[in-house]
C-alpha positions as CSV (number, residue, x, y, z in Angstrom):
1,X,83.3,108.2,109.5
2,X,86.8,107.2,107.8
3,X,87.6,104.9,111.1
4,X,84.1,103.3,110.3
5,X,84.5,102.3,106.7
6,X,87.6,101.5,107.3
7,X,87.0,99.1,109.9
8,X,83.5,98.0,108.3
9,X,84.6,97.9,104.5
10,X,88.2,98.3,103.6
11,X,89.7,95.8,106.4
12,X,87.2,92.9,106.0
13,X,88.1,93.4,102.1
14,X,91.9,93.8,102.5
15,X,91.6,90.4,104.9
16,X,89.4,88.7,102.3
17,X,91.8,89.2,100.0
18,X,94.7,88.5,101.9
19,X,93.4,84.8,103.2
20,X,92.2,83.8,99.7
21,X,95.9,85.2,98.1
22,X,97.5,82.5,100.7
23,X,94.9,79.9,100.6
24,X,96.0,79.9,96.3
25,X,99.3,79.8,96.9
26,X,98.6,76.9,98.6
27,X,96.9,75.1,96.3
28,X,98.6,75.9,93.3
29,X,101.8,74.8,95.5
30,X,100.7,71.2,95.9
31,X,99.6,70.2,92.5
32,X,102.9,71.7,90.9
33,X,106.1,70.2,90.5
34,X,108.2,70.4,93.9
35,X,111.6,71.2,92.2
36,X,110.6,73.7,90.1
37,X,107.7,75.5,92.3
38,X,110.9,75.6,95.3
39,X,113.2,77.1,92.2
40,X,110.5,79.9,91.7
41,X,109.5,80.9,95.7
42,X,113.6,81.0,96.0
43,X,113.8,83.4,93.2
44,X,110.6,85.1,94.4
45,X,112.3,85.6,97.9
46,X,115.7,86.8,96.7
47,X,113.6,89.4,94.2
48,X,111.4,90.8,97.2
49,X,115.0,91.1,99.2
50,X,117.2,93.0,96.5
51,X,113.8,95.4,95.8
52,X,111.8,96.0,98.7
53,X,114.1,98.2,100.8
54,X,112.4,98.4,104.3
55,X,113.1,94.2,104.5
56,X,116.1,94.2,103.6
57,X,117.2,97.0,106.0
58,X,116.0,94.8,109.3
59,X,117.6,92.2,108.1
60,X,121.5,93.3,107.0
61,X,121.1,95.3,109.9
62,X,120.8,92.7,112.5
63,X,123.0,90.9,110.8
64,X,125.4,93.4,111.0
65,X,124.7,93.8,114.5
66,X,125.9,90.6,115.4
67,X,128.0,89.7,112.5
68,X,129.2,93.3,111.7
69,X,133.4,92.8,112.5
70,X,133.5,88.7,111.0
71,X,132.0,89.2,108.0
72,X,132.6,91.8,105.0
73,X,129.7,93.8,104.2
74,X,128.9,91.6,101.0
75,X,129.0,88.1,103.2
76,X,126.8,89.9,105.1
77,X,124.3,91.1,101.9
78,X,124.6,87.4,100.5
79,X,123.4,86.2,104.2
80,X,120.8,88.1,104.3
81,X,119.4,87.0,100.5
82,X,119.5,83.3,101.9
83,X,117.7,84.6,104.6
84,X,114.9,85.3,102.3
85,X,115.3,82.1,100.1
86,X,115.0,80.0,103.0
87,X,111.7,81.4,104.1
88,X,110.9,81.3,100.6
89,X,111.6,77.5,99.8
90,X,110.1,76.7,103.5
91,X,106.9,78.6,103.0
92,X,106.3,76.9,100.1
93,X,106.9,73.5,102.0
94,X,104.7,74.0,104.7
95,X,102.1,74.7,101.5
96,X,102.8,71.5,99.8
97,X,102.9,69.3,103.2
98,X,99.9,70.9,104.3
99,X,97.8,67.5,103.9
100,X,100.8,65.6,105.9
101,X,99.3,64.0,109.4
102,X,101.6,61.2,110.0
103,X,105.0,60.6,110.3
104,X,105.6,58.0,107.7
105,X,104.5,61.1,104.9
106,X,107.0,63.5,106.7
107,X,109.4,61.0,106.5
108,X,109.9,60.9,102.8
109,X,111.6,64.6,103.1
110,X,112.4,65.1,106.9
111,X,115.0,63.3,109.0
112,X,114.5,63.2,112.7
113,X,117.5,63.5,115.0
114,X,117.9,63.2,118.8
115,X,114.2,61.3,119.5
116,X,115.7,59.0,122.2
117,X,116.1,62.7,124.1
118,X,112.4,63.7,123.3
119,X,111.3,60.0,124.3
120,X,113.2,59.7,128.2
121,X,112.1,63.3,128.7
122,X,108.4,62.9,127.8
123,X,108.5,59.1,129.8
124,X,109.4,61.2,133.0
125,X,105.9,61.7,133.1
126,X,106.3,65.9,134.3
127,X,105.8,67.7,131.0
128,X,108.5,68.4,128.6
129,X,109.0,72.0,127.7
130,X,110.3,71.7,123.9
131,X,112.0,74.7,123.3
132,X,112.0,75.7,119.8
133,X,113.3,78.0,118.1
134,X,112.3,80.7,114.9
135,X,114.3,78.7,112.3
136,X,112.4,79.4,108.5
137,X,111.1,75.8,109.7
138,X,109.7,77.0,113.1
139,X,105.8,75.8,112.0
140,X,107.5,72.3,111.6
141,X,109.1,72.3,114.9
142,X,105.4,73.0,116.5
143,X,103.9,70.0,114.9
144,X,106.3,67.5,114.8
145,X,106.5,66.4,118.4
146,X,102.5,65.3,118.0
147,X,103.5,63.9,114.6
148,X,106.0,61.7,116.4
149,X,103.6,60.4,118.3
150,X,103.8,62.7,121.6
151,X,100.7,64.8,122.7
152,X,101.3,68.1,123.3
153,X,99.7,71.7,123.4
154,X,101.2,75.1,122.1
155,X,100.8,78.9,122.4
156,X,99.7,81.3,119.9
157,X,99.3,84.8,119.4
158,X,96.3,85.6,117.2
159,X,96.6,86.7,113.8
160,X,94.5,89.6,113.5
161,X,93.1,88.2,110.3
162,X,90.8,85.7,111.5
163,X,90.0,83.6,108.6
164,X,93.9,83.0,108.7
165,X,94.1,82.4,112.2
166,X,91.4,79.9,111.9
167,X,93.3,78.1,108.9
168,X,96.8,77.9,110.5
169,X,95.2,76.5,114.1
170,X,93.2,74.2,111.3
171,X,96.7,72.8,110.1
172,X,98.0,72.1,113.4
173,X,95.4,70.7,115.5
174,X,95.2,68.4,112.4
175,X,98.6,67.2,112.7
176,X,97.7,66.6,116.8
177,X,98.8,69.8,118.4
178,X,96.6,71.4,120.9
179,X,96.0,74.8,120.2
180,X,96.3,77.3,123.1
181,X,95.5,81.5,122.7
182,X,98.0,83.2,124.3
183,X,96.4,86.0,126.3
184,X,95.1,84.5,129.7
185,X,96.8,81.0,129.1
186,X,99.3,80.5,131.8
187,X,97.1,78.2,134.3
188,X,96.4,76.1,130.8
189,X,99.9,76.1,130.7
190,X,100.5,74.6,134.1
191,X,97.9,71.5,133.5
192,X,99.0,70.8,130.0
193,X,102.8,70.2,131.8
194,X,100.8,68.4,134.7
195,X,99.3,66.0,132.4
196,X,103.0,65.3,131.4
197,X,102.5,66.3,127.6
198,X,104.7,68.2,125.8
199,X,104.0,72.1,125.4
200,X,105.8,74.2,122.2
201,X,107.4,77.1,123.9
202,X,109.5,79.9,122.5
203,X,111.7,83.0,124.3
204,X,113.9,83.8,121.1
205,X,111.7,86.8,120.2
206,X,111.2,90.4,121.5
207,X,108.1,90.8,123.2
208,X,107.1,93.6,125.7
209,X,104.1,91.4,127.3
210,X,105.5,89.1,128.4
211,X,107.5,89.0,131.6
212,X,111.2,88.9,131.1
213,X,114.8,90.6,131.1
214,X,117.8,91.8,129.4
215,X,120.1,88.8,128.8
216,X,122.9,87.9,126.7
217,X,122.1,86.9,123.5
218,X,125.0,87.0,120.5
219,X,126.6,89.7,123.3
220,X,124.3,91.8,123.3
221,X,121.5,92.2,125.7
222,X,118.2,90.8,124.7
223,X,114.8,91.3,126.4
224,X,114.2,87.9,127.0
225,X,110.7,85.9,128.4
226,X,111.3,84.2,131.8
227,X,108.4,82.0,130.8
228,X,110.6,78.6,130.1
229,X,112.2,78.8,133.4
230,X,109.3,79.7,135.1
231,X,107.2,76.6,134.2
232,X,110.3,74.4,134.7
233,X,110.7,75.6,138.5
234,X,107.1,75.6,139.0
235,X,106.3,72.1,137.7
236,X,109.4,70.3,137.6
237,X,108.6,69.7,133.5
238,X,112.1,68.8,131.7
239,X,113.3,71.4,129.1
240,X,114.6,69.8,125.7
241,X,115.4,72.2,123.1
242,X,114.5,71.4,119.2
243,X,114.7,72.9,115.8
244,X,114.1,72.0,112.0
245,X,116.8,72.9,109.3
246,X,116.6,72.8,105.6
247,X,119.4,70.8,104.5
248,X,121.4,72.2,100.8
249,X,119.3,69.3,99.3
250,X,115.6,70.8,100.4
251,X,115.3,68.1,102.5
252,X,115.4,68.8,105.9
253,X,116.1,67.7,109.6
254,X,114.2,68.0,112.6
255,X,116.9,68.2,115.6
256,X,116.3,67.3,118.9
257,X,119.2,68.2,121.8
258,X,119.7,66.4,125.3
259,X,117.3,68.0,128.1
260,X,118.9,71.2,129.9
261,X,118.7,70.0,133.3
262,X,116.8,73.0,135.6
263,X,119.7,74.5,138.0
264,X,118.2,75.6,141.4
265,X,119.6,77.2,143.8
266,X,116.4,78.5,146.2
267,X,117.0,81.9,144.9
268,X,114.1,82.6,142.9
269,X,115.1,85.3,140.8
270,X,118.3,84.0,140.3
271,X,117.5,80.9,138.8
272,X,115.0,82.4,136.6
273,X,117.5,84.5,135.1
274,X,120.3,81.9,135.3
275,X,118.1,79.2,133.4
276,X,117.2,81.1,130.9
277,X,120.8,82.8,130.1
278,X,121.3,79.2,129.6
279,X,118.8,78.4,127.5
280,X,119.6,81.5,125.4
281,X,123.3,80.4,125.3
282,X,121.8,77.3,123.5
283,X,119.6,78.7,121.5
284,X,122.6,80.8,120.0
285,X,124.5,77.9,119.4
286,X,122.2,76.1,117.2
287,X,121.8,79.7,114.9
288,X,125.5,79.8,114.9
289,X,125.2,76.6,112.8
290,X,122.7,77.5,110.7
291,X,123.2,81.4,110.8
292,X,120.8,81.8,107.2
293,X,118.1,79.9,108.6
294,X,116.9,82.1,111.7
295,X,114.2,85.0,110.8
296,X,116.8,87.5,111.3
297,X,113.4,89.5,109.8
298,X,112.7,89.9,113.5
299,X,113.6,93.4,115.4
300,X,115.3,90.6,118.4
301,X,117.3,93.6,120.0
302,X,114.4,96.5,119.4
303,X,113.5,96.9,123.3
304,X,115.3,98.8,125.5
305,X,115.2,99.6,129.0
306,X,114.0,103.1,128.2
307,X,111.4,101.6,125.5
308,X,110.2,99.1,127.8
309,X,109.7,101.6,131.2
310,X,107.7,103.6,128.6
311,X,105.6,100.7,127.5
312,X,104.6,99.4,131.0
313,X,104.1,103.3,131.9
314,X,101.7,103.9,129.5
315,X,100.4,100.0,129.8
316,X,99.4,101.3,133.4
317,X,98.0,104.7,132.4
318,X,95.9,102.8,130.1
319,X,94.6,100.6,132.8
320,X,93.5,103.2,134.7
């Protein structure tokens, strides 16, 4: 009976709630004031980090994970609070440009550097795998390659509130991005890189469903997709790596690197692994730059070998 009304009353409430709280913010975001509404989410964020204790732990202590013997533990606490004023000031960006469509709006507060790379890659005609990563900007990254002009497709997971979902597939297929569910999508995959469009992809988080290995990332080993790689060697699509930044002024950059050329060697599983350690290696880099700005929120280092032969054991037993 309590699984029923919960399922039945209290989670259609709680989502009801929850879509209309966001749907608020942003409207009262875009009728405010930019410099003073950014001032307020900033000091929002840094509130929510120095009081909510379970946030602030996954942070400072990936942070420290990877940071741990260059930085003294208050660098690392003051990291962490721009952590959380980034995603503040960002959110509230993606809120107020939520009407952008073109580039010429975008263009008033975003830079765009490196297009020439995005432009010789996509005239190739074979796909172009734009590899973005989870900057506080990473809802940016997805749309701007159809904002420039490029057509493209990208992956997501559902959000299991699906008055939100609809909303945030709403605000990119508006801005030109195809919208692709995740579970079942990998021949969709395969066509939109054989239509020689661009497709957002991302490997820079920990997921157990997807198929992937331990790799070097920041050191440490990482349980990384082998999805990039695999779409590269299977349809020859060119790989060009891209993130947005928030710049000290609240504007901000969209960054586009050279393509990573695909290194083959015939060994299947070797150049799987050895494509993707390479794209990780880059991916690295561009936090390096802009250490603040990745959602170090994320539990990147969570699985384990032991955690994921439990998971695909009980994933099987579950099947059965």
């Amino acid at each position: 009976m309590a699984g029923i009304i919960k399922r039945k009353i209290i989670r259609p409430v709680r989502n009801a709630i929850v879509y209309w709280f966001f749907r608020s913010i942003f409207f009262f975001t875009k009728i405010l004031p930019r410099k003073p509404i950014l001032a307020w989410h900033g000091a929002l964020a840094l509130f929510v980090f120095n009081f909510f204790r379970n946030s602030r732990k996954v942070i400072l202590q990936q942070l420290n994970l990877v940071f741990g013997e260059e930085f003294t533990p208050k660098e690392i606490y003051k990291m962490g609070q721009d952590v959380f004023v980034n995603l503040g000031k960002t959110f509230t960006d993606f809120a107020r440009f939520s009407n952008f469509t073109t580039r010429e709006q975008f263009s008033k507060y975003f830079t765009f550097e490196g297009e020439e790379h995005l432009k010789k890659a996509y005239e190739k005609g074979k796909g172009v795998l734009c590899l973005t990563i989870h900057t506080s900007g990473w809802e940016f990254s997805a749309i701007m390659p159809p904002v420039l002009g490029y057509k493209t497709a990208g992956v997501s997971q559902n959000i299991k509130n699906s008055a939100l979902n609809d909303y945030m597939i709403q605000l990119r297929e508006k801005r030109g991005m195809k919208n692709i569910t995740k579970k079942n999508s990998y021949e969709k995959l395969i066509n939109v890189l054989s239509a020689g469009e661009c497709l957002i992809i991302m490997i820079d988080q920990d997921s157990k469903n997807n198929r992937g290995d331990f790799l070097k990332f920041f050191g440490r080993d990482a349980y990384t997709p082998l999805g990039c790689a695999r779409l590269a060697m299977e349809t020859g699509a060119v790989v060009v790596p891209m993130a947005t930044f928030r710049n000290s002024d609240n504007t901000y950059v969209f960054q586009i690197l050279p393509e990573i050329p695909f290194k083959s060697t015939g060994n299947i599983d070797y150049d799987l692994h050895h494509n993707t350690q390479i794209y990780n290696d880059v991916i690295e880099s561009l936090i390096r730059e802009h250490i603040t700005q990745w959602v170090w929120l994320h539990k990147r280092w969570d699985t384990t070998p032991k955690k994921l032969k439990e998971y695909l054991e009980k994933r099987t037993k579950n099947k059965k």
